[in-house]
Phi, psi and omega in degrees: 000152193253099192257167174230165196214110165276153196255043177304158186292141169274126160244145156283079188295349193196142167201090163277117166283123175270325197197196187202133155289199209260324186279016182100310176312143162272153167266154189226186186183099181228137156239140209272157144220181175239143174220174184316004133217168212200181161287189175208135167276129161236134167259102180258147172310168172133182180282157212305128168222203162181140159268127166232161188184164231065201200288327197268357173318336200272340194280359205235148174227131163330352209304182181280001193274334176310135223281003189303285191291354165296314164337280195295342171298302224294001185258001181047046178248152153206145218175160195272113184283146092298106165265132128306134154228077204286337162279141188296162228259133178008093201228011194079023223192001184064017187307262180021288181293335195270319169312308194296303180321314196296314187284348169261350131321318179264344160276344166301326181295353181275324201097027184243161216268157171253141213297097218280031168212065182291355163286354157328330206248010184140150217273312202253019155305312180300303204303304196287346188279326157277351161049049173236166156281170191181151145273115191250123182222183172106207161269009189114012196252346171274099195258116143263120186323158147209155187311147176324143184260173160312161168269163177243113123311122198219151184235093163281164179201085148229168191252047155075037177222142171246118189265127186276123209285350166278335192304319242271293169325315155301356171265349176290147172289324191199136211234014220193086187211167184267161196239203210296121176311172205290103157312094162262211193270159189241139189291330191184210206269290198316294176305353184254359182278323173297322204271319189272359176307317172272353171270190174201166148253094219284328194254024177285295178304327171304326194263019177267323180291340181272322175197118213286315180345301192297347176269293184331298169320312193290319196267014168255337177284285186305320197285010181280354237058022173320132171261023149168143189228121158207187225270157144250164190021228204253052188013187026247023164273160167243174158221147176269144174243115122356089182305338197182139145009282229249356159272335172289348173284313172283318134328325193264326202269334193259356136316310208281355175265348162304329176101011170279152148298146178208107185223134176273130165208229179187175190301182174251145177299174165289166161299184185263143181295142193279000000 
């Protein structure tokens, strides 16, 4: 039988560095959502493979290093994967992880138990094996849910560069920052845009000095009327929040003559419970 798992993208609505351990990982303080699109895991019977295909496939190698087939060792399964691959390629934005999460999600559906150290496979895995909002803090292994957000009009971009996520972190100015004021419950958009109003992504300045672009974006974001625009993770997509849909459709479409990705969407529901 043939499942399908959807990988929606991650976003960093907020990402505060606090510290740095003794092995080098930084501590984070983030609060995470998924938004409405993503890649999508298909499982078909056979012995262990993996397929890739989509607009962003060519950026991905089939290889045994691919967080897929990592995935599926570390869920002890096997089966013929076909990852869609509708997101762009090291963007900040967790494709990777969401992949890995999404096949272990679809082998628990299965009947294999999910693994009790899915950060073996990336920092940002646990947080995507729940595809929920959350506070992701710690190196990424610690997720706390939070009750449903609002909806967001939301405009991703990115313009096709990639920044290697160590480049980004070694470029901070200060590895020691405080971390997210106190989460409350958000009423709507407005309260919840007043609230990141007050945050940052501590790694948007390193990765705007490695590639300036993202500043180009950002500031292509507000002039659509973004009611706030910044990086996610360790870039280069950004993302906009939207007063409504039909400004974020328009938006997304007069980027995209930029020669960027460009897509309007909104959060993603949860996944179906495993």
């Amino acid at each position: 039988m043939t499942s399908a798992e959807p990988a929606p993208a991650k976003l960093n609505l907020a990402l505060h560095v606090t510290g740095r351990r003794g092995d080098g990982y930084h501590l984070l303080d983030s609060l995470v959502v998924f938004a409405g699109v993503g890649d999508q895991v298909r499982l078909a019977p056979g012995p262990l493979s993996l397929r890739i295909e989509g607009p962003f496939a060519g950026g991905l190698a089939a290889d045994d290093d691919n967080l897929c087939l990592r995935a599926a060792r570390l869920a002890g399964g096997q089966a013929a994967i076909t990852l869609t691959k509708n997101l762009p390629v090291a963007s900040g934005i967790g494709g990777g992880s969401a992949d890995a999460a999404a096949v272990l999600r679809a082998f628990a559906r299965r009947g294999h138990p999910l693994p009790a150290d899915p950060q073996l496979l990336g920092a940002d895995v646990p947080v995507c094996l729940a595809s929920v909002p959350a506070r992701m803090s710690g190196i990424g292994e610690r997720v706390a849910p939070l009750p449903a957000m609002p909806a967001l009009p939301l405009v991703l971009i990115n313009p096709g560069v990639a920044i290697p996520t160590p480049q980004v972190f070694a470029a901070l100015a200060s590895r020691d920052n405080p971390p997210l004021p106190p989460l409350p419950a958000f009423a709507d958009a407005e309260a919840l845009v007043g609230w990141l109003a007050r945050t940052r992504n501590d790694l948007q300045p390193p990765a705007m000095a490695l590639a300036p672009i993202i500043g180009q974006v950002l500031a292509a974001l507000s002039g659509q009327g973004a009611r706030l625009a910044r990086m996610s993770g360790s870039g280069a997509t950004c993302f906009g929040i939207f007063a409504d849909a039909r400004a974020a459709e328009t938006a997304a479409a007069a980027l995209s003559r930029q020669g960027w990705w460009a897509v309007a969407t909104d959060l993603a529901p949860a996944p179906a419970p495993l």
